[in-house]
C-alpha distance (Angstrom), angle and dihedral (degrees) to the residues before:
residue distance angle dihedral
X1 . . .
X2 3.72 . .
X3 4.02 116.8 .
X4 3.61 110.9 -160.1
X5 3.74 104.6 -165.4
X6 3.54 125.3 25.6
X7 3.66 118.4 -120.0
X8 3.63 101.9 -103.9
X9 3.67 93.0 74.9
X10 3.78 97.3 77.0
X11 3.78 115.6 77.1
X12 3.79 95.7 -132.0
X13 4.23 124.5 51.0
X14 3.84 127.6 -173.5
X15 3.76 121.3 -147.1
X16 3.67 117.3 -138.9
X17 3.97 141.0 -177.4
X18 3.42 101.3 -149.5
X19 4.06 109.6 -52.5
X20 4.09 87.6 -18.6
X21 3.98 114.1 104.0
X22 3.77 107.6 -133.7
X23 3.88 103.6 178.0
X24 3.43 145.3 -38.0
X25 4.08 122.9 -124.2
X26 3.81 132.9 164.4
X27 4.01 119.6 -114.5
X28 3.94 140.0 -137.7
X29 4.08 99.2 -138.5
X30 4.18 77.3 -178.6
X31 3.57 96.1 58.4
X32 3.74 102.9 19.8
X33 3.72 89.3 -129.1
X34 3.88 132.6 124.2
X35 3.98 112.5 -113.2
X36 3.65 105.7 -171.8
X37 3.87 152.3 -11.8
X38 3.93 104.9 -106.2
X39 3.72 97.0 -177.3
X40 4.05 135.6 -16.2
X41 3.88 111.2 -139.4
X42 3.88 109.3 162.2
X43 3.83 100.5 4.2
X44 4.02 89.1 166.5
X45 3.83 87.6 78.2
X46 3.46 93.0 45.8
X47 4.29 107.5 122.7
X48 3.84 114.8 -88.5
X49 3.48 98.1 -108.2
X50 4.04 99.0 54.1
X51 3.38 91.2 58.6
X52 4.08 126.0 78.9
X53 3.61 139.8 -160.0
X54 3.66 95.9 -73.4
X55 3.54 101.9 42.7
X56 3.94 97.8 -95.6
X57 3.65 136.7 129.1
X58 3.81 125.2 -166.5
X59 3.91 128.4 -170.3
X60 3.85 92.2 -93.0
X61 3.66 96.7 57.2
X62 3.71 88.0 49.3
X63 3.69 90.1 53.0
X64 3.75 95.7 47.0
X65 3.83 88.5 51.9
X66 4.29 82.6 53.1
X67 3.17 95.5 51.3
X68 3.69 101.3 42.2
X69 4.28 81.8 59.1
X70 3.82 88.0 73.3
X71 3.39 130.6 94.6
X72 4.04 99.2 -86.3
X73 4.18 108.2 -111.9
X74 3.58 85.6 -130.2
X75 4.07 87.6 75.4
X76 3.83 117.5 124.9
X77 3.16 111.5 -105.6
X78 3.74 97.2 4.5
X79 3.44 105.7 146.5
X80 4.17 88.7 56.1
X81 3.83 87.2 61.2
X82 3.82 91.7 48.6
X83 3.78 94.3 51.8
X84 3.44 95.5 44.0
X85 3.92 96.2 49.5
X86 4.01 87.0 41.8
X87 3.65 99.4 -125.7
X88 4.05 138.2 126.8
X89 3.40 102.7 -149.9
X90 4.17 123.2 27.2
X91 4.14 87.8 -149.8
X92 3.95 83.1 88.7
X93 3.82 86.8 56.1
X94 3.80 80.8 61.5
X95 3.91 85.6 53.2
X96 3.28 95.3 58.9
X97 3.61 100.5 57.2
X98 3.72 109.9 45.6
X99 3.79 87.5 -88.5
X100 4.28 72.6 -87.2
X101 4.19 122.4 166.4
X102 3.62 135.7 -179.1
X103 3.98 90.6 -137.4
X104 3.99 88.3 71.8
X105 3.40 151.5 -12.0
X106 3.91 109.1 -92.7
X107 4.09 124.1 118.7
X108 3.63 141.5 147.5
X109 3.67 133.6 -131.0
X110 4.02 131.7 -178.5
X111 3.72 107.5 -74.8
X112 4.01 117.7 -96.7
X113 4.58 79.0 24.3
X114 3.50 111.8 153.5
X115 3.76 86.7 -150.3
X116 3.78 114.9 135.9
X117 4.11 134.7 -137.8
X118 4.32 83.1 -127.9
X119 4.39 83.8 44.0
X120 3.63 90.2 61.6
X121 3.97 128.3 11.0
X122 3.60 125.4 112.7
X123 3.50 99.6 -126.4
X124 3.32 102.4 64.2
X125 3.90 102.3 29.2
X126 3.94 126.3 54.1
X127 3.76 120.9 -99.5
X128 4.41 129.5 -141.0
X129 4.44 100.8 -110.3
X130 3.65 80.7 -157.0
X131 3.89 94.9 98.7
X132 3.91 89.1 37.2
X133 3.17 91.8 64.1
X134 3.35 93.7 59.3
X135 3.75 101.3 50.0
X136 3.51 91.6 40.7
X137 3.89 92.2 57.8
X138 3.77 108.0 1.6
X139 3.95 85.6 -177.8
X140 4.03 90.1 69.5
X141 4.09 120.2 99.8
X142 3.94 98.0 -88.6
X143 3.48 113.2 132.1
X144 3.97 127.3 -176.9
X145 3.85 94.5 -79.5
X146 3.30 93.2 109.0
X147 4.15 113.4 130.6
X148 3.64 127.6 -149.7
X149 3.66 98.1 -75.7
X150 2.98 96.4 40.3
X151 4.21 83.4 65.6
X152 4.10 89.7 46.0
X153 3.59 88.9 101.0
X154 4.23 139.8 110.8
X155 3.70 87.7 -125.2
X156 3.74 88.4 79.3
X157 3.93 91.6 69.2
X158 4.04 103.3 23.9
X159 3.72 100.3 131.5
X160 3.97 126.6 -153.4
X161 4.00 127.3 93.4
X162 4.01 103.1 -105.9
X163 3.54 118.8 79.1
X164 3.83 114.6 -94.2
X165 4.76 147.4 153.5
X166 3.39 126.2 -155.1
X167 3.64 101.6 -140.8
X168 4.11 135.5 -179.0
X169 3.41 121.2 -113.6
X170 3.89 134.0 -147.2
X171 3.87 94.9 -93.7
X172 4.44 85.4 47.4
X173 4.14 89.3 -104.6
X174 3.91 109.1 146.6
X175 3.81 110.1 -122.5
X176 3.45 128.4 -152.6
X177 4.12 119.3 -153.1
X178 3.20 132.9 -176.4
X179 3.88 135.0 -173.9
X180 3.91 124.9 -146.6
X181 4.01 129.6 -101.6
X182 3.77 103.9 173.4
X183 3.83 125.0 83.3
X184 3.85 119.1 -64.9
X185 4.32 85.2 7.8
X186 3.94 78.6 -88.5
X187 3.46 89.3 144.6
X188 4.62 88.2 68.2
X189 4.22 83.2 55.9
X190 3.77 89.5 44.6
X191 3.49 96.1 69.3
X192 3.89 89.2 50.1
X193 3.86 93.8 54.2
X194 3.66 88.8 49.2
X195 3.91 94.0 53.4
X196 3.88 87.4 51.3
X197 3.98 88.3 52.9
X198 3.96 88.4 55.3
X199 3.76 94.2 45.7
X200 4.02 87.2 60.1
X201 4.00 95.6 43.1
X202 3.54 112.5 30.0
X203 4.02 144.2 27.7
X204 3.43 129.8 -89.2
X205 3.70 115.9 -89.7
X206 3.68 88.4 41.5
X207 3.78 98.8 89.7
X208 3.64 132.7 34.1
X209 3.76 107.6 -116.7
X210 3.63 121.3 -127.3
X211 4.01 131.5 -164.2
X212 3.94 140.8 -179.8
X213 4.40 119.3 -95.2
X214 3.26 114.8 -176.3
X215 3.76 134.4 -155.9
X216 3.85 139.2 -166.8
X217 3.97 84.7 -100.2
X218 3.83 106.2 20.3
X219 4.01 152.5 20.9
X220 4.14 119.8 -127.5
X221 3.07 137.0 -165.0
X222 3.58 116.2 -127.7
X223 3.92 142.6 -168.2
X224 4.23 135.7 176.0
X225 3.99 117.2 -118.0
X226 3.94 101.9 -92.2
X227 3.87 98.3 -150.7
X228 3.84 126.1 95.2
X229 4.12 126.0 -160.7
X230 3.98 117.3 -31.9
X231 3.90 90.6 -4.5
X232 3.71 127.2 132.6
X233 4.20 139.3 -175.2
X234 3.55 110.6 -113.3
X235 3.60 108.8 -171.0
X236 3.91 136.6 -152.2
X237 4.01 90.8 -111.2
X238 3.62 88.0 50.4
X239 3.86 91.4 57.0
X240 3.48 100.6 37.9
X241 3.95 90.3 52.4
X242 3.61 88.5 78.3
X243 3.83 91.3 54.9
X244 4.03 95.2 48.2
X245 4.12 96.7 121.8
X246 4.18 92.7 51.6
X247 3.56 114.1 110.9
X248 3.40 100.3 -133.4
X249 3.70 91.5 51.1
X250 3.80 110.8 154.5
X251 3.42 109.0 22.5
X252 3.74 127.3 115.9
X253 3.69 98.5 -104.0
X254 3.54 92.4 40.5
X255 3.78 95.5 51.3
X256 4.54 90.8 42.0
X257 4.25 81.8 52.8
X258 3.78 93.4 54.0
X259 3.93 99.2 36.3
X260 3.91 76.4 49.1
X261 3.76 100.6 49.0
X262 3.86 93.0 48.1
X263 3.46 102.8 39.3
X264 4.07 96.1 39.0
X265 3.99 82.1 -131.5
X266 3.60 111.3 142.5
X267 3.57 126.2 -113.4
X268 4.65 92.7 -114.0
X269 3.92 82.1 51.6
X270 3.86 91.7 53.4
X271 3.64 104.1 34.1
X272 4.55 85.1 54.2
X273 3.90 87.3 49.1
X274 3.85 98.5 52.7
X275 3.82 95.1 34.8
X276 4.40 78.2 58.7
X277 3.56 88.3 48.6
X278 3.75 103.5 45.7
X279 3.41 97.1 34.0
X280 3.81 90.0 54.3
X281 3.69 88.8 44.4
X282 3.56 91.7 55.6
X283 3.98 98.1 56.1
X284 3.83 82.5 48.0
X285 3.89 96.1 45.9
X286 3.91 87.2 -131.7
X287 3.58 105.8 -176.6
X288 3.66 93.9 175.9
X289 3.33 111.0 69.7
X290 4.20 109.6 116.7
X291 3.56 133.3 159.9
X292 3.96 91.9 -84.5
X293 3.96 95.0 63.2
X294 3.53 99.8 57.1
X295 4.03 140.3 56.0
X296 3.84 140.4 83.8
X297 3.44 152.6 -60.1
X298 3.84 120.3 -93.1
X299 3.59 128.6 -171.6
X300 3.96 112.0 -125.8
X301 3.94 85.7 -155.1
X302 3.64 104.6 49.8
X303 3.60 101.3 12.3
X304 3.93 89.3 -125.9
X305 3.70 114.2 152.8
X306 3.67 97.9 -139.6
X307 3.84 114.6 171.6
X308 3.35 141.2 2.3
X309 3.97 117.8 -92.6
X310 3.89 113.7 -102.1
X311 3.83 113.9 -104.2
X312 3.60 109.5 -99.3
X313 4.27 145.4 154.1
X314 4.11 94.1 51.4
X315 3.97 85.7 143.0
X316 4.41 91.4 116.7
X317 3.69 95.4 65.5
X318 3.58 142.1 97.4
X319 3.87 82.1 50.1
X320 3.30 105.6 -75.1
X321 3.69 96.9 150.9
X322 4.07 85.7 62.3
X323 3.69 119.3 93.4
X324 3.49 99.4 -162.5
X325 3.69 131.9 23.3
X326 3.51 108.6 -171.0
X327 3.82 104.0 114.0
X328 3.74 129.4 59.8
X329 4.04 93.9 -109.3
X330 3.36 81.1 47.9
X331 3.95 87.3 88.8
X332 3.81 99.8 44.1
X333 3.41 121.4 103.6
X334 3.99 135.5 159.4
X335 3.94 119.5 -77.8
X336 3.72 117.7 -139.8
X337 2.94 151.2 -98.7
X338 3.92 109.2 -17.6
X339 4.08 119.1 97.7
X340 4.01 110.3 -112.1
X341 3.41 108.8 44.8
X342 3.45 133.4 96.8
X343 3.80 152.2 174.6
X344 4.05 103.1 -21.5
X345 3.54 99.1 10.0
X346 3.59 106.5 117.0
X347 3.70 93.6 108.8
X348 3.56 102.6 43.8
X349 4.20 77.3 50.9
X350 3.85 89.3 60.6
X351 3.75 90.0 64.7
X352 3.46 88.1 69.1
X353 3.98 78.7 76.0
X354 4.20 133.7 59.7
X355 3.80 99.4 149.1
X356 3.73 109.7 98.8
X357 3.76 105.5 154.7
X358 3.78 84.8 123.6
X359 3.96 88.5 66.7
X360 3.85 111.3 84.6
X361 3.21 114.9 -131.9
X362 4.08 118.0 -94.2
X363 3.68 94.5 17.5
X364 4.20 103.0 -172.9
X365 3.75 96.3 -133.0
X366 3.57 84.3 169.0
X367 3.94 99.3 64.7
X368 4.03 85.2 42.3
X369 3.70 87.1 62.3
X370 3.70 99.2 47.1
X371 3.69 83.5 42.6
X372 4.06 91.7 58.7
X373 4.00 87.2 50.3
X374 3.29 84.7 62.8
X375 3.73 106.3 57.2
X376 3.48 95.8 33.6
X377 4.30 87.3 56.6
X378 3.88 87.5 57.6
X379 4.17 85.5 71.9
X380 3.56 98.8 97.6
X381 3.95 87.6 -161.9
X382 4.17 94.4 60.1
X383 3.43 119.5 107.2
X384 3.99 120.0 -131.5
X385 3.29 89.1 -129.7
X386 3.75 94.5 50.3
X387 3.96 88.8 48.7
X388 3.58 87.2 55.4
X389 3.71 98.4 56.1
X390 4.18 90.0 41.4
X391 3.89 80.6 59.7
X392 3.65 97.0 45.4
X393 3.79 88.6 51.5
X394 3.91 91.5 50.0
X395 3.42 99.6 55.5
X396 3.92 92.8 49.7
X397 3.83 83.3 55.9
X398 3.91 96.0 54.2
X399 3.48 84.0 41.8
X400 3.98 95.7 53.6
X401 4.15 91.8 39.9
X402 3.67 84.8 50.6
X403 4.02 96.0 59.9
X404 4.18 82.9 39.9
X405 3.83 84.5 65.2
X406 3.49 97.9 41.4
X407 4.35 85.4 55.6
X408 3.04 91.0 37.6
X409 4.02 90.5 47.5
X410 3.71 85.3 57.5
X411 3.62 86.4 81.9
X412 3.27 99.2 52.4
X413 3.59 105.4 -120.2
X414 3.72 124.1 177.3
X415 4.06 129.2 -105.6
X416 3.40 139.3 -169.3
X417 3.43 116.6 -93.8
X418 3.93 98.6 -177.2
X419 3.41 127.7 84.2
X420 4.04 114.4 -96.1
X421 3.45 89.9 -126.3
């Protein structure tokens, strides 16, 4: 289907979640900012993070949610894709496309548009690669020919700072690749070791797989779109958006209260899913885990929250933003995202946590390790030496988690005694 003009022409926009009219709100095509809130129709399906404590939106929150649609600045490489697509600002890429993303189920059309959810979404319809291409390796030989369909595509609002498509493969499964900006592209094998870490500790469905592709130039990482029908990712940032103005913003307890009061998950539930994530973040020296890559599952339908997201994005770990690791301090780094810790902390963090029943019992850390080796010595670009000092630093982490349990053993805390599969 080919879309002539791009949204932002027309002085009025309507918001919708899926075929559901949210509101209605005029638009700066100059600027590429929201001005104001026309009309509210169905402000219950609003997304999380326009909405506040009271059950309000105003024109700013709208604009921040806009905004945050773009392609962050903080992209690699960002200013290459700009200039070769011969724009100022990438919001009018999210023009373009419907303002349209494979993370959820949110869009706008012209106001008093006939346009349906089924017309449109990138789910069901195909997608132009041409612009994935681009983001996924903004060195290639696209230039800013690209037409209007060629812009009709969730790779105009994918968010996250390393270059990356969504793609469709043979069978119709959306795709999500994404290239390497840390040294030696360790960063692409990263995401590998991390998804053979969650096969040994928790069940399937609980992590977002990730595997190798490889290219004439170039190895991805890759990953399959974890929603199903009328589902969207509701993320931590999202939530805690509403709660901005508290005074304890940003602390654990105030962040488990709010992902508690939103969701309607209780606090136990919460407190066993981020001791999971942390913990498993801390053998993996994740350093990248904010607000914005963690959450639930909401139904678009029902507005249910029904599960909690899969773990995903562990690719800056294992150091791979250090250039040398030859010193102790060599192999801090800063945990995220909780106020009042710093450079270092991530194991004083973990005592935030003594509930392990998610841990099954007799968990080989020690074939998970030589297992990591492993996929980290496919990267033709890693040096021996560097592979040596990656393993050094893993086994200090086992060895740290492994006096965590014993503490945290101390209180006698249950574990699973089953096997996880």
């Amino acid at each position: 289907m080919r879309f002539v003009n791009k949204v932002a022409d027309l002085p009025i926009l309507q918001l919708m979640n899926e075929d559901v009219p949210v509101l209605s709100f005029s638009y700066d095509s100059g600027l590429h900012r929201t001005e104001n809130i026309v009309s509210e129709d169905n402000l219950d399906f609003a997304p999380v993070s326009m909405v506040s404590k009271d059950g309000s939106t105003s024109p700013e929150d709208l604009d921040w949610w806009w905004r945050h649609r773009s392609i962050p600045a903080s992209r690699a490489h960002l200013r290459l894709v700009a200039d070769k697509l011969g724009v100022e600002d990438l919001a009018e890429l999210v023009e373009r496309s419907f303002a349209l993303s494979l993370s959820d189920r949110y869009w706008v059309r012209p106001h008093g548009s006939c346009l349906a959810w089924g017309d449109v979404n990138f789910y069901d319809n195909p997608f132009s690669d041409k612009l994935g291409v681009l983001t996924l390796t903004p060195s290639s030989g696209v230039d800013g020919t690209l037409a209007g369909d060629d812009l009709m595509t969730p790779n105009s609002t994918v968010g996250g700072n390393v270059p990356k498509k969504w793609c469709v493969a043979g069978d119709g499964t959306r795709l999500l690749l994404k290239a390497g900006t840390q040294l030696f592209d360790q960063d692409v094998y990263n995401e590998v070791v991390a998804t053979s870490l969650y096969d040994a500790t928790i069940e399937d469905g609980s992590y977002v797989p990730y595997r190798l592709f490889e290219s004439p130039e170039q190895v991805f990482c890759g990953c399959e779109e974890f929603l199903s029908d009328h589902e969207e990712y509701v993320s931590c940032a999202d939530v805690l958006r509403r709660y901005r103005g508290d005074g304890s913003f940003g602390t654990y307890l105030h962040t488990v209260d709010s992902l508690g009061e939103v969701s309607g998950f209780d606090a136990e539930a919460i407190g066993e899913r981020m001791s999971m994530m942390f913990s498993l973040d801390a053998l993996l020296a994740n350093s990248d885990r904010h607000a914005g890559n963690f959450g639930f599952i909401r139904d678009t339908e029902t507005l249910a929250y029904k599960r909690f997201a899969p773990l995903f994005d562990a690719g800056v770990s294992l150091w791979c933003d250090k250039r040398r690791l030859s010193a102790p301090s060599d192999y801090d780094y800063e945990p995220r995202p909780f106020a009042g810790y710093g450079v270092g902390d991530q194991w004083r963090r973990l005592r935030l946590f003594d509930d392990y029943r998610w841990l099954p019992s007799g968990v080989d850390l020690d074939s998970w390790a030589e297992e990591a080796l492993r996929i980290l010595s496919l990267n033709p670009l890693m040096p021996g030496e560097r592979l040596d000092a990656v393993s050094r630093g893993i086994d200090l982490n086992i060895l740290n988690f492994r006096r965590h349990l014993e503490k945290a053993a101390r209180l006698s805390f249950p574990v699973k005694t089953a096997p996880r599969r």
